[in-house]
C-alpha positions as CSV (number, residue, x, y, z in Angstrom):
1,X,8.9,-7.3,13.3
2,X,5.4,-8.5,13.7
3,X,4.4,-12.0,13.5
4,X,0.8,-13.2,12.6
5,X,1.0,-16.7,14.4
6,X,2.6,-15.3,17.9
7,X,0.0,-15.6,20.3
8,X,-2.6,-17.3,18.4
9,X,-2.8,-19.8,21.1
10,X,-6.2,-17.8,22.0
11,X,-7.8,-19.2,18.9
12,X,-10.1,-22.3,19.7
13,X,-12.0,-21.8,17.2
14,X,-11.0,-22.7,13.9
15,X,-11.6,-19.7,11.3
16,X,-12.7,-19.9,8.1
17,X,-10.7,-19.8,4.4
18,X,-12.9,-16.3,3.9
19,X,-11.7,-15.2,7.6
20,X,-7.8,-16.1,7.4
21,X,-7.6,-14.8,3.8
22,X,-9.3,-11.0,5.5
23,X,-7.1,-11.1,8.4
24,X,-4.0,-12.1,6.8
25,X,-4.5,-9.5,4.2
26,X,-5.0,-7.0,7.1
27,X,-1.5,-7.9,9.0
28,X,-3.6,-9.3,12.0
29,X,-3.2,-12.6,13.9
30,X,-4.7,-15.8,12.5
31,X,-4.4,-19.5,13.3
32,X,-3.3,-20.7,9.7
33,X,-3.2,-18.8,6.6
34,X,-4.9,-20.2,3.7
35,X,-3.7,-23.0,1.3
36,X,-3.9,-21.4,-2.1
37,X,-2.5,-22.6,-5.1
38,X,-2.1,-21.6,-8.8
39,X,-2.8,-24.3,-11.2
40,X,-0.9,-26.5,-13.6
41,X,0.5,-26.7,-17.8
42,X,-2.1,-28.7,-19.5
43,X,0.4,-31.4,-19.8
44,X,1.6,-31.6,-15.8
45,X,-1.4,-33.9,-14.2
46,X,-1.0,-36.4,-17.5
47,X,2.7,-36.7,-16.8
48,X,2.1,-36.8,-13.2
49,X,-0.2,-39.8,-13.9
50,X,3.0,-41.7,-15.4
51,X,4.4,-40.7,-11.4
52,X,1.6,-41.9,-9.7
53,X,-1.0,-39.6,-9.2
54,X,-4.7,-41.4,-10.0
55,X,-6.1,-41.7,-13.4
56,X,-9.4,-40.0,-12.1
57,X,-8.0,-36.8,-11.1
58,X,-8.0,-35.3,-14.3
59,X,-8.5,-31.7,-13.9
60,X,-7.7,-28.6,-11.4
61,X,-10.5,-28.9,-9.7
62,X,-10.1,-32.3,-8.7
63,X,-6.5,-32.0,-8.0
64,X,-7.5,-29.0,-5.4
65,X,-9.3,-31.7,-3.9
66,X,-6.6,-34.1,-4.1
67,X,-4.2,-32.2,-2.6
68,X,-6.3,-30.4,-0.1
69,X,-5.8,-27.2,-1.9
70,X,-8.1,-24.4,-0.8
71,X,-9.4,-21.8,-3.5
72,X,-10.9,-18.1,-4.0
73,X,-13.9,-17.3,-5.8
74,X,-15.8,-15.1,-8.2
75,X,-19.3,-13.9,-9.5
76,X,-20.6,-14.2,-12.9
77,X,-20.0,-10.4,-13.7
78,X,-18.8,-9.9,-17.2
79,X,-16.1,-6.9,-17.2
80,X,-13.7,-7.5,-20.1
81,X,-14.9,-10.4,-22.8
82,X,-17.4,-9.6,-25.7
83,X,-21.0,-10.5,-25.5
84,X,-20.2,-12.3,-28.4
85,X,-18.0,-12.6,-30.9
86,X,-16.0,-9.6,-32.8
87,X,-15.1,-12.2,-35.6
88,X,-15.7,-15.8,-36.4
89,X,-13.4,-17.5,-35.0
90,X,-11.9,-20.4,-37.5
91,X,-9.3,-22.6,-38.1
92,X,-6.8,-21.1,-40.9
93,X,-4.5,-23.9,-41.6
94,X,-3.4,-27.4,-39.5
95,X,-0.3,-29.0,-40.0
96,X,1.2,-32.1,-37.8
97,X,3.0,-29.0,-35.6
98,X,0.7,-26.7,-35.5
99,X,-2.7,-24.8,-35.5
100,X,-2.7,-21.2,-36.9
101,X,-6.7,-19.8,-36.5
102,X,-8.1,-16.8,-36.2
103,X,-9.5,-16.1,-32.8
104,X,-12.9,-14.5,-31.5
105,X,-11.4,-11.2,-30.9
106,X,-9.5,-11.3,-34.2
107,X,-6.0,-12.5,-33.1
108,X,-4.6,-15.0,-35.3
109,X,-2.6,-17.3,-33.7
110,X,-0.6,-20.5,-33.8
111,X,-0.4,-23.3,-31.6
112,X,1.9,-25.7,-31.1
113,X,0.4,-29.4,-31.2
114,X,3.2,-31.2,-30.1
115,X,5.8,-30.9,-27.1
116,X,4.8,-28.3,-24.3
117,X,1.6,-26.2,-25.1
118,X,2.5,-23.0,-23.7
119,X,1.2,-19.5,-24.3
120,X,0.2,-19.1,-28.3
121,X,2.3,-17.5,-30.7
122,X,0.3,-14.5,-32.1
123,X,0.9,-13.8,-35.8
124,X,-1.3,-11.1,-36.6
125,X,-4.0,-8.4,-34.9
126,X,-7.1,-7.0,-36.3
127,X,-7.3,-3.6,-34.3
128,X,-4.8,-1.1,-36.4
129,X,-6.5,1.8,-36.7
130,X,-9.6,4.1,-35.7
131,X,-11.9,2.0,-38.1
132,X,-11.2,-1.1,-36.7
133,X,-11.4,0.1,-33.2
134,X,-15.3,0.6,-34.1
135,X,-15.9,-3.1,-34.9
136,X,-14.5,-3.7,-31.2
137,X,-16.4,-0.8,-29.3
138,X,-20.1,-1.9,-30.8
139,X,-19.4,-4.5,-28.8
140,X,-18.7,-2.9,-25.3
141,X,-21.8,-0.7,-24.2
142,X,-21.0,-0.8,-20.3
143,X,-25.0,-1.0,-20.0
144,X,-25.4,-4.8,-22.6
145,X,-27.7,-6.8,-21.0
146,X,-26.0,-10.1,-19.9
147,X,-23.0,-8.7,-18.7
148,X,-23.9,-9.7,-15.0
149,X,-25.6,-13.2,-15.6
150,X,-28.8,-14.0,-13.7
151,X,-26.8,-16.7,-11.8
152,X,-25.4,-14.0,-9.7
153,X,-28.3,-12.5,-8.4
154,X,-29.5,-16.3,-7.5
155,X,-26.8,-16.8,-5.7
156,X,-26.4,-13.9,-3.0
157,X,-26.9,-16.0,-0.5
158,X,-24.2,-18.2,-1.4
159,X,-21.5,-15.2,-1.9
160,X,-22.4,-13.6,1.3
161,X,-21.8,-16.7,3.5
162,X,-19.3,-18.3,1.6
163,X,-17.0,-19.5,3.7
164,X,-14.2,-19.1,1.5
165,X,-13.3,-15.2,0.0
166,X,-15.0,-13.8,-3.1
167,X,-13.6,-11.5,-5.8
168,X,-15.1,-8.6,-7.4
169,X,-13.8,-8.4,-11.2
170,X,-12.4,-5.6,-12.0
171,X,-11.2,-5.8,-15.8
172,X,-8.0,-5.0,-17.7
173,X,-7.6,-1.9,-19.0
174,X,-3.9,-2.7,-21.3
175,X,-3.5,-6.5,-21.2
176,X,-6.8,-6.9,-23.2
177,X,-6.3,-4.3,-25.6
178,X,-2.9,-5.4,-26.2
179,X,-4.2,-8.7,-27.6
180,X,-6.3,-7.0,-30.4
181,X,-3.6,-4.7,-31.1
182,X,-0.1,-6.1,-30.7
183,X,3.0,-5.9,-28.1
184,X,4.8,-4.1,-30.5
185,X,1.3,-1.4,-31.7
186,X,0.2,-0.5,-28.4
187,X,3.4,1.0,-27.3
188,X,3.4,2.7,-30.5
189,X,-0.3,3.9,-30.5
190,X,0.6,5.8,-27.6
191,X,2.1,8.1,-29.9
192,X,0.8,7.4,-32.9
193,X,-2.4,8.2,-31.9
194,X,-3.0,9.2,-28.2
195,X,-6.4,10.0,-28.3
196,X,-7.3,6.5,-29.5
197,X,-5.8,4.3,-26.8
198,X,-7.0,6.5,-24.5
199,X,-10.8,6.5,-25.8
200,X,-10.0,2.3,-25.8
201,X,-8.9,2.5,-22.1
202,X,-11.8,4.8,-21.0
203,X,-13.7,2.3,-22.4
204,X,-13.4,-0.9,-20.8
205,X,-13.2,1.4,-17.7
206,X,-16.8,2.2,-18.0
207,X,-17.5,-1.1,-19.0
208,X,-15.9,-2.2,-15.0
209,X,-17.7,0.7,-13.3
210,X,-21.1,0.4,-14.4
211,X,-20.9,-3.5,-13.7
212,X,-19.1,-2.7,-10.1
213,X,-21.7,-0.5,-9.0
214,X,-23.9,-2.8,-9.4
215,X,-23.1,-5.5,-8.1
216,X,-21.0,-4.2,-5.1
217,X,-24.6,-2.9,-4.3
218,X,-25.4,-6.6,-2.9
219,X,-21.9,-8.2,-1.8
220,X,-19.4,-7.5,0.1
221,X,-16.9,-8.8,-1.9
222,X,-13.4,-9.5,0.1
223,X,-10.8,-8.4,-2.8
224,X,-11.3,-7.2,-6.2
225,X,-9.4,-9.4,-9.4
226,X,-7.8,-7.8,-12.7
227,X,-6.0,-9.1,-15.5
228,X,-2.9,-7.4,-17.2
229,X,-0.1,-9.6,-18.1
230,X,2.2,-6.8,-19.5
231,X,5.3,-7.2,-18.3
232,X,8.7,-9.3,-19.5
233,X,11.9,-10.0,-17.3
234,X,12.6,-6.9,-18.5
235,X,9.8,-4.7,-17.6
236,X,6.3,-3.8,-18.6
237,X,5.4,-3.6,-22.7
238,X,4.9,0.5,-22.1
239,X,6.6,2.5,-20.2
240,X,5.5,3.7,-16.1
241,X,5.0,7.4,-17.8
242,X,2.3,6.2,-20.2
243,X,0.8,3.7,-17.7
244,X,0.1,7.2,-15.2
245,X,-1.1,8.9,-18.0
246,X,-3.5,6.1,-19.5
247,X,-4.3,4.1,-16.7
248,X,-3.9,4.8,-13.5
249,X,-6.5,7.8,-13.7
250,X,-8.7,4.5,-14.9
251,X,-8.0,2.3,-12.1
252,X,-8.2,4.9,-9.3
253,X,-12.3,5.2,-10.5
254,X,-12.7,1.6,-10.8
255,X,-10.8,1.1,-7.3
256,X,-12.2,4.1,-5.5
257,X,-15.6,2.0,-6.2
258,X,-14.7,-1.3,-4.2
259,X,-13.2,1.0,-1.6
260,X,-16.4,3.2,-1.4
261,X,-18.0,-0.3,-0.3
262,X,-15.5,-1.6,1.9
263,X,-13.3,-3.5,-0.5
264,X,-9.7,-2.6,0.1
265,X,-7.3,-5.6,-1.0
266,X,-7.1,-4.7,-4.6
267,X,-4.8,-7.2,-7.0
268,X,-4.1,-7.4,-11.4
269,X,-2.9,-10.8,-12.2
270,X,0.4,-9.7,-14.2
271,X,3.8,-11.8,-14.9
272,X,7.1,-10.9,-15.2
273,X,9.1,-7.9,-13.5
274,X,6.4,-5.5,-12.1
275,X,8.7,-3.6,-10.4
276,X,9.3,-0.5,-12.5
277,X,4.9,0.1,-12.4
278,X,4.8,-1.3,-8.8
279,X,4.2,3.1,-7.9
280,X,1.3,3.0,-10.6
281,X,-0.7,-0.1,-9.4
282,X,-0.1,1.8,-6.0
283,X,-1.8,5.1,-7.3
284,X,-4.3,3.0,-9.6
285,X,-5.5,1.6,-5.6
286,X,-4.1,-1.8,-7.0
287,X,-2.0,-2.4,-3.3
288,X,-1.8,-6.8,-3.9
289,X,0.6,-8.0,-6.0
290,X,0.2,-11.3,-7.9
291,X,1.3,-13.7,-9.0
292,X,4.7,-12.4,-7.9
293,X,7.4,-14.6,-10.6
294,X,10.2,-14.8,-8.9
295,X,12.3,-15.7,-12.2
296,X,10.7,-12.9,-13.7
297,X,12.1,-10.1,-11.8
298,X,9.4,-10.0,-9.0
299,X,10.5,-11.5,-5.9
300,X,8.2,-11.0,-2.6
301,X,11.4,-10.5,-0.9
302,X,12.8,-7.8,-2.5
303,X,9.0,-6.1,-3.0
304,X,8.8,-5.8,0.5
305,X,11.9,-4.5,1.5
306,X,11.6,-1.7,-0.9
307,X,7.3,-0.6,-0.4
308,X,6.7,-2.3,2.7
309,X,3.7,-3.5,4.1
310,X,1.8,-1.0,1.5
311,X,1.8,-3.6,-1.0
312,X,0.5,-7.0,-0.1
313,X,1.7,-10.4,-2.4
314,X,-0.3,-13.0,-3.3
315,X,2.3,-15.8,-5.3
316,X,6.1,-15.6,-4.8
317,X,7.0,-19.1,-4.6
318,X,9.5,-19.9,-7.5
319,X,8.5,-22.0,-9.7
320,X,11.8,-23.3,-11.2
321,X,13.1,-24.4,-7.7
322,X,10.3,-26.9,-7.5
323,X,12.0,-29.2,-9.8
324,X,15.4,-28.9,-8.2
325,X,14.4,-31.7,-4.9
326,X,13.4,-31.3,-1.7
327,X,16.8,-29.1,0.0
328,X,16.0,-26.4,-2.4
329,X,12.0,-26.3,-2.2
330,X,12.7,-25.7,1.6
331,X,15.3,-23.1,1.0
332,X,12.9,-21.3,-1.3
333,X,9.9,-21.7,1.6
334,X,12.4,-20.7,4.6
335,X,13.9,-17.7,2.5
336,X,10.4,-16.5,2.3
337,X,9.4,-17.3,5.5
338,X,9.4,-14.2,7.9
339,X,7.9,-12.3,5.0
340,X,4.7,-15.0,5.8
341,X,5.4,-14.0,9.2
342,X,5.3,-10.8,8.4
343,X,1.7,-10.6,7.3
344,X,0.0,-9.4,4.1
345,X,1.5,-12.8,2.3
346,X,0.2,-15.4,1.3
347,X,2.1,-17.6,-0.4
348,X,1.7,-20.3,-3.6
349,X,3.5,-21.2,-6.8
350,X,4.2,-18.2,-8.9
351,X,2.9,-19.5,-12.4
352,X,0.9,-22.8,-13.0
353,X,3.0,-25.7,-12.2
354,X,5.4,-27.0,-15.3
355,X,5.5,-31.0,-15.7
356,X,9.1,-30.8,-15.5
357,X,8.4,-30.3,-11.4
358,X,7.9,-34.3,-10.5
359,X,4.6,-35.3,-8.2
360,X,7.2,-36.3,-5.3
361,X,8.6,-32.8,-5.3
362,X,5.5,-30.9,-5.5
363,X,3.9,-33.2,-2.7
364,X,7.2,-32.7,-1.1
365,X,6.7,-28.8,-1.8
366,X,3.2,-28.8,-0.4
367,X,3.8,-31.0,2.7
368,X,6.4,-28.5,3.8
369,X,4.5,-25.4,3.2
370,X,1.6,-26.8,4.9
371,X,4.1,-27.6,8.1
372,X,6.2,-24.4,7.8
373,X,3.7,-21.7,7.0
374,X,0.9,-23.2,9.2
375,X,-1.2,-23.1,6.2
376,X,-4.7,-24.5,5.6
377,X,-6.7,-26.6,7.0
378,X,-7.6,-29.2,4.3
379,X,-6.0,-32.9,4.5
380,X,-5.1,-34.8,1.5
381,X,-6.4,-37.3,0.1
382,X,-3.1,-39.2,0.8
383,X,-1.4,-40.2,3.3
384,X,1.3,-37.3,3.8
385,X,3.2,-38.7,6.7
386,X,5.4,-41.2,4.5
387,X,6.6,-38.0,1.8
């Protein structure tokens, strides 16, 4: 088995976040691999604060900072949200428990306002039929101006020496679509009507391309960042047969692009078991999987025993064992260990951080990730030596 850190002696030079994240992804030899994280619950630094942590660091940014937590980046490209609004968004009704509104995109959902503020409950979609589906496409000519803000083109000089990596979007062509039609629809409108979800999906597929082309024409961007979010413990919401025959013909185009301009490490962001549609992200050109929840059916272990070092992992770091104390954080980091070793892995909480995992533990968690996995280079801004 290979490792990345034998023989990096020869490195006096410290690399960059951009040049450990490229050679990491590429199974080659690096000093330290970077020190990415995923975010907390909106209620986790405000209960931390009760632990400890300082009144002023008050958001993710500043907690990066805090922590010494390094981070990826991104352009101002446009891919998958309206230029504006489908509907007027609006509040529908407020009680002392919840929030039930109608969103931009027409979702109506509610929202708890008390206890943990997790994902939304949705109650209702607007996109049912062909007629409907109208009021959305208006809205997604691949060529609107605006889509790729002028920001980005001010900037190429900041993307192209950035010392840490930058991400080329490249869209969602079932996660978005399933929040203006429904879990339960879109599996149906696959035979319901056929020709309609797959008119949808071509879609926000030209919507990516046209923007990709683009902008791929001025940075070389280091990986290239989707959005799905259609899986469950038990699977994805359709089934790997309708995904090949809807989406992956998609995903090849859009991927086929990046690659074209020397992009090749290619993730979706999706949660819960990916396993059974691991073979379609594959053929879609989607080769990095992320965020990897481990409770969720998706363990890095497991993924790379069975495909390899064909898929790379971004995530993998459980969660759930973060608020079980320090013997079972450092089982969790030594079980993944020679899969870091390994190459093509870089590892970080699987999901945003839950306020049920204490500040000590995830300090705890960090400190011996940062030791074990020889990862970043960032110090906190604490004194880590007494954790």
């Amino acid at each position: 088995m290979t490792d990345i850190f034998s023989g990096n002696e020869k490195f006096t030079k410290p690399m960059s976040v951009r040049e450990r994240f490229n050679r990491v992804m590429h199974y080659q030899k690096v000093d330290r691999i970077p020190f990415f994280e995923f975010g907390y619950w909106t209620e986790t630094l405000p209960t931390w604060h009760e632990q400890g942590l300082p009144k002023e660091i008050d958001n993710e940014a500043k907690a990066y900072e805090y922590f010494g937590i390094e981070n990826r980046g991104g352009v101002p490209v446009n891919v998958q949200i309206f230029p504006g609004p489908v509907y007027e968004a609006e509040v529908i009704e407020e009680t002392d428990e919840y929030i039930t509104k109608r969103e931009a995109d027409g979702r109506i959902t509610r929202i708890n306002k008390t206890g943990h503020k997790s994902i939304p409950q949705h109650i209702d979609f607007s996109l049912k039929n062909r007629k409907d589906w109208e009021k959305y496409k208006k809205h997604l000519d691949p060529h609107t101006e605006g889509r790729i803000a002028p920001a980005f083109y001010e900037n190429l000089d900041h993307y192209r020496n950035a010392d840490y990596p930058i991400a080329a979007p490249i869209g969602s062509m079932i996660g978005v679509p399933r929040n203006w039609i429904g879990f339960e629809h879109i599996g149906l409108l696959a035979y319901d009507d056929p020709d309609l979800l797959d008119e949808i999906v071509e879609t926000l597929c030209q919507v990516v391309e046209v923007q990709l082309k683009e902008v791929c024409q001025y940075v070389d961007f280091d990986m290239g960042a989707g959005w799905e979010d259609i899986c469950f413990n038990s699977g994805p919401i359709i089934s790997p047969k309708m995904y090949d025959q809807f989406v992956v013909p998609r995903y090849k185009r859009i991927t086929d692009i990046l690659r074209k301009h020397g992009c090749d490490v290619i993730f979706t962001d999706c949660d819960g078991n990916i396993t059974p549609i691991i073979d379609c992200f594959l053929a879609g050109g989607i080769n990095c999987m992320f965020p990897c929840e481990v409770n969720g059916g998706s363990d890095p272990v497991e993924i790379r025993e069975k495909w390899g070092t064909q898929v790379l992992i971004i995530g993998g770091v459980c969660k759930m064992r973060l608020a079980e104390g320090p013997k079972v954080i450092e089982e969790e980091l030594k079980r993944l260990e020679p899969v870091v070793r390994e190459g093509g892995f870089i590892p970080h909480v699987d999901h945003r951080v839950p306020p049920s995992v204490s500040l000590e533990n995830y300090k705890f968690y960090l400190k011996t990730k940062r030791a074990m996995f020889k990862a970043g280079h960032r110090e906190p801004q604490y004194d880590e030596k007494v954790i």
